[in-house]
C-alpha positions as a LaTeX table, in Angstrom:
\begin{tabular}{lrrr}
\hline
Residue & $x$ (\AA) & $y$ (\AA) & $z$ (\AA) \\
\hline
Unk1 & 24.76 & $-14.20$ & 78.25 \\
Unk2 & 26.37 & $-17.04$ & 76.66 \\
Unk3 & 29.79 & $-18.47$ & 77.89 \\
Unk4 & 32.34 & $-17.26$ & 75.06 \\
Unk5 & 33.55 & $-19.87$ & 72.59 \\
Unk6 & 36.92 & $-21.10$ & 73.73 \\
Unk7 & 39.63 & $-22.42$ & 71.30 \\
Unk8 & 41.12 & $-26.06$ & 71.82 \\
Unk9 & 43.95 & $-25.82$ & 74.52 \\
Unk10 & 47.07 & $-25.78$ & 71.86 \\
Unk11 & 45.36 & $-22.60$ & 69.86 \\
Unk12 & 45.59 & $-20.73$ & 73.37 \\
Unk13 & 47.32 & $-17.22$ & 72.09 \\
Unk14 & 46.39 & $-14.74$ & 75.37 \\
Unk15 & 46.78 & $-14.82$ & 78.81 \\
Unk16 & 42.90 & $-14.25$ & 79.00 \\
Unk17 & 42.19 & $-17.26$ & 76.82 \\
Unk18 & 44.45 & $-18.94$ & 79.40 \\
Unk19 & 42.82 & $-18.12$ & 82.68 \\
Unk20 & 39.57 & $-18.10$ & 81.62 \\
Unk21 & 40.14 & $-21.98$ & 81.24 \\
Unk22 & 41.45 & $-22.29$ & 85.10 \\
Unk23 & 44.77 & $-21.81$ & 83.57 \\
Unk24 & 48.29 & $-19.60$ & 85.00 \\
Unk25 & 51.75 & $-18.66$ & 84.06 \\
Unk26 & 50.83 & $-18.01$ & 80.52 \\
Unk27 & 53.71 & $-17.07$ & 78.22 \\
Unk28 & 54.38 & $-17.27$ & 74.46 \\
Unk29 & 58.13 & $-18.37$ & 73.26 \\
Unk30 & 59.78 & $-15.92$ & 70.56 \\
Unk31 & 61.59 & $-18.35$ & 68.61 \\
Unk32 & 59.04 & $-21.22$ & 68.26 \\
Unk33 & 55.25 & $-19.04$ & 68.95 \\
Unk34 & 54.50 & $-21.96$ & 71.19 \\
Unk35 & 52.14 & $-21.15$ & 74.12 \\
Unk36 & 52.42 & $-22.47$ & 77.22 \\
Unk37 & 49.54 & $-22.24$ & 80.36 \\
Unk38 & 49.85 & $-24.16$ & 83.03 \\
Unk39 & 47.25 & $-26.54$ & 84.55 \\
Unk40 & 45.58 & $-26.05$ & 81.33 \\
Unk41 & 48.27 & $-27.92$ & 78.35 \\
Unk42 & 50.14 & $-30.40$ & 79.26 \\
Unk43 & 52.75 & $-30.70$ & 76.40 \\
Unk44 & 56.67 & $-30.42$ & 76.55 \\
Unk45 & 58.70 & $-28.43$ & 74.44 \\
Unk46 & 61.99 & $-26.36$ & 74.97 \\
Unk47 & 62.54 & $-22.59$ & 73.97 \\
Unk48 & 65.92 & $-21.40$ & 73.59 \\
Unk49 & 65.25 & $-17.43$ & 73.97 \\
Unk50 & 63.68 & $-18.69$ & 77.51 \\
Unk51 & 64.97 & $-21.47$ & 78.76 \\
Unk52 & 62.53 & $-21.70$ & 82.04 \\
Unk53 & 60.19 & $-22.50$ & 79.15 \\
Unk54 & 59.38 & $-26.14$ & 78.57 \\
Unk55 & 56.35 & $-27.62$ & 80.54 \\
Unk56 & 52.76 & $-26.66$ & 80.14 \\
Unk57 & 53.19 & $-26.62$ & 76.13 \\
Unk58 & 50.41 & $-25.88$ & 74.20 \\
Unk59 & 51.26 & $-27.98$ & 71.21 \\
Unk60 & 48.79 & $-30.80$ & 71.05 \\
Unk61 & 45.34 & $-31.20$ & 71.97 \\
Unk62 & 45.21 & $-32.04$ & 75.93 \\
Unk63 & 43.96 & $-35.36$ & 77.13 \\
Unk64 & 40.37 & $-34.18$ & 79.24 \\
Unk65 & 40.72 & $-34.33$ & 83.01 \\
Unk66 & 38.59 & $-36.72$ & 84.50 \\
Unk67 & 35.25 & $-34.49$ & 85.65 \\
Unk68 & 35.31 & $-32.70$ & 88.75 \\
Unk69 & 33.00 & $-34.35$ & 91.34 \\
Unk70 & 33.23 & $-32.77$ & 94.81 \\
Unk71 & 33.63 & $-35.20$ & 97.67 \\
Unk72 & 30.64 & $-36.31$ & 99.08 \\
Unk73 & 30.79 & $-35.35$ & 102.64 \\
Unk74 & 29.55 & $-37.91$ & 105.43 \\
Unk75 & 26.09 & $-38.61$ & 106.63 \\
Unk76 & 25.33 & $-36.54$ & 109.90 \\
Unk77 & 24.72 & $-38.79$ & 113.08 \\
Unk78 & 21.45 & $-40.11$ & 113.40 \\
Unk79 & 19.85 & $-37.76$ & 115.68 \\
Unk80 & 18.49 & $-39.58$ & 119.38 \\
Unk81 & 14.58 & $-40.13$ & 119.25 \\
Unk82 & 13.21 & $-37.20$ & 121.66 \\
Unk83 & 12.58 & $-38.30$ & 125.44 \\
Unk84 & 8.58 & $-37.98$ & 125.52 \\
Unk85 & 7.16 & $-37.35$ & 128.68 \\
Unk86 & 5.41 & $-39.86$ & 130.94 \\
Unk87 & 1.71 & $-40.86$ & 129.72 \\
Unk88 & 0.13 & $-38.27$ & 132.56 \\
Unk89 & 2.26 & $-35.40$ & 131.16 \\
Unk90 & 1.09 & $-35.68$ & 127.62 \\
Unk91 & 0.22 & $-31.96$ & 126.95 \\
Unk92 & $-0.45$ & $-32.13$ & 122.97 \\
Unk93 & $-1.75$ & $-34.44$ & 119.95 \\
Unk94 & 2.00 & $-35.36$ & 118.44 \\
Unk95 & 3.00 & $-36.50$ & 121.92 \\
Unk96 & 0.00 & $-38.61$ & 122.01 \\
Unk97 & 0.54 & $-40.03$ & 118.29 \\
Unk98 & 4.22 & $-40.57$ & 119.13 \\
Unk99 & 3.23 & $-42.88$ & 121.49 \\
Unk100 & 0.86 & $-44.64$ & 119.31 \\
Unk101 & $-1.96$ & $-42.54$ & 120.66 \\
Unk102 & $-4.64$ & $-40.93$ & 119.43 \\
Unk103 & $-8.26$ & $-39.29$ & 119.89 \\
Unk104 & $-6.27$ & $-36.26$ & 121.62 \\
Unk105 & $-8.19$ & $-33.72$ & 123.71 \\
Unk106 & $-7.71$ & $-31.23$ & 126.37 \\
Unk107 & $-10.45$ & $-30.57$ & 129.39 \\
Unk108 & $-10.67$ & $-26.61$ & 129.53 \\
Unk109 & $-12.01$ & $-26.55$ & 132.77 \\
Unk110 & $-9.31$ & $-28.65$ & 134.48 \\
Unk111 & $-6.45$ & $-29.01$ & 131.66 \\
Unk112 & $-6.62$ & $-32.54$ & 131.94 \\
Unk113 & $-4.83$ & $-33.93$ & 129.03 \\
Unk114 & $-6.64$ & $-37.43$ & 127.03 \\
Unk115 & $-4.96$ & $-40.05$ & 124.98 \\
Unk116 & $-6.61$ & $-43.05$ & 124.25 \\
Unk117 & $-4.07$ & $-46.08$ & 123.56 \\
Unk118 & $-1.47$ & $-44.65$ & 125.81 \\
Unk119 & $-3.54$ & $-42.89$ & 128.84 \\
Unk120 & $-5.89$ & $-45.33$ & 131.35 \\
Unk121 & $-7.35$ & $-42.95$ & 134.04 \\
Unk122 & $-10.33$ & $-41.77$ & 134.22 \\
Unk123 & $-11.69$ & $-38.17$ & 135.11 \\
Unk124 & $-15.10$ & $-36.53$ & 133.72 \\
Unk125 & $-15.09$ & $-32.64$ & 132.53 \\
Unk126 & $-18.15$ & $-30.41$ & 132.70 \\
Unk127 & $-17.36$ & $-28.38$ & 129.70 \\
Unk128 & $-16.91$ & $-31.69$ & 127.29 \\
Unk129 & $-19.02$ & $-34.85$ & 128.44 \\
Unk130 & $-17.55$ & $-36.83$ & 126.25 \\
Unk131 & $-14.55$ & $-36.74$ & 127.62 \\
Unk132 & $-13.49$ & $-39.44$ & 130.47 \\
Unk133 & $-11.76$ & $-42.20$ & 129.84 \\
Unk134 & $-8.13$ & $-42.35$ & 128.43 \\
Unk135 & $-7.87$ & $-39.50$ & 130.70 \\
Unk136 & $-3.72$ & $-38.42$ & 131.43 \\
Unk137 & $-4.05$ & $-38.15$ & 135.08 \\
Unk138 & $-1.46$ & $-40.53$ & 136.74 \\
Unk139 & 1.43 & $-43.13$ & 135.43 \\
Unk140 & $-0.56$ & $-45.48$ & 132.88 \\
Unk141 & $-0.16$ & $-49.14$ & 134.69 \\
Unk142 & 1.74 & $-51.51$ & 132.32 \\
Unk143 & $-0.39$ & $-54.14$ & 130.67 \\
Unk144 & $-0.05$ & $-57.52$ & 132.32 \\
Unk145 & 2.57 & $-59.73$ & 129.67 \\
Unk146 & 0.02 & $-62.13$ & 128.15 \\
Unk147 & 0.11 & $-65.10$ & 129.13 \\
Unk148 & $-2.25$ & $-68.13$ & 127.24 \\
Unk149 & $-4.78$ & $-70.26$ & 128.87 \\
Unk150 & $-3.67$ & $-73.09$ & 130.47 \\
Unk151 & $-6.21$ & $-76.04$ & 129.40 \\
Unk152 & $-7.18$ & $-77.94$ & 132.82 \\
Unk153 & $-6.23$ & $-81.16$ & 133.52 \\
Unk154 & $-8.19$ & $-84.61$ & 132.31 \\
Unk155 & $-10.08$ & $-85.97$ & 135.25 \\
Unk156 & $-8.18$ & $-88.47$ & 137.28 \\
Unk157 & $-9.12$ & $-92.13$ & 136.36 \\
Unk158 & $-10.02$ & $-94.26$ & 138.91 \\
Unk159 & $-7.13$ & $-96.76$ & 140.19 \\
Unk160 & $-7.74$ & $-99.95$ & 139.62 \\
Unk161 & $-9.38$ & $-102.73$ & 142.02 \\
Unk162 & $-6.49$ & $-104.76$ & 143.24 \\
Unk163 & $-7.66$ & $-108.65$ & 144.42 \\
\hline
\end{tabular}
């Protein structure tokens, strides 16, 4: 159903018209049929058969509250990256591919885990020839750091003949 229609804030004339707008304390002043609703109109004007009656007016139209935006709340904290195992405890393809791995298998017969990339042992299985190499079967050495060629040395030149 449609939200009902609600008159501008200084035609309120009912405690319902009042709260339905987030409104309280309405009230309506004998003398002057001004009605005032808190939180909702914002006017000033005094009432002589009440006179706790003056604040929350309804006798112009309200200025608009800014709109309500609810605070943002913070960012969680990054979460650590998971501790992977070591290379020869690799037990299944996204631990391989986390480690930049990949061509994932398993040896039925002796549950020898393969990675190629990130595993260097080798080990053959009888149920899957193809499987040997990048074989998870002991700590992967660490490559050697590169280091370039160094170009040899010019041949000596002969030292001169001294009369």
């Amino acid at each position: 159903l449609p939200s009902p229609v609600l008159p501008p804030d200084f035609l309120l004339d009912s405690s319902v018209q009042c709260t339905a707008r987030g409104g309280s304390f309405y009230n309506t002043c004998k003398d002057t049929g001004i009605h005032y609703c808190c939180v909702v109109c914002h006017g000033s004007a005094t009432c002589a058969s009440n006179t706790g009656l003056e604040y929350c007016a309804c006798i112009a139209p309200s200025p608009p509250f800014p709109p309500f935006e609810p605070p943002v709340p913070p960012m969680p904290p990054l979460l650590p990256s998971p501790v992977l195992p070591p290379d020869f405890l690799l037990d299944s393809s996204v631990q391989c591919t986390a480690r930049g791995g990949s061509f994932y298998n398993t040896c039925k017969d002796t549950g020898i885990h393969y990675c190629c990339v990130v595993c260097h042992g080798s080990a053959t299985c009888a149920s899957n020839t193809g499987l040997e190499y990048c074989a998870c079967i002991a700590p992967s050495p660490p490559f050697p750091p590169f280091e370039p060629p160094v170009p040899p040395m010019p041949p000596l030149l002969p030292s001169p003949v001294l009369p």
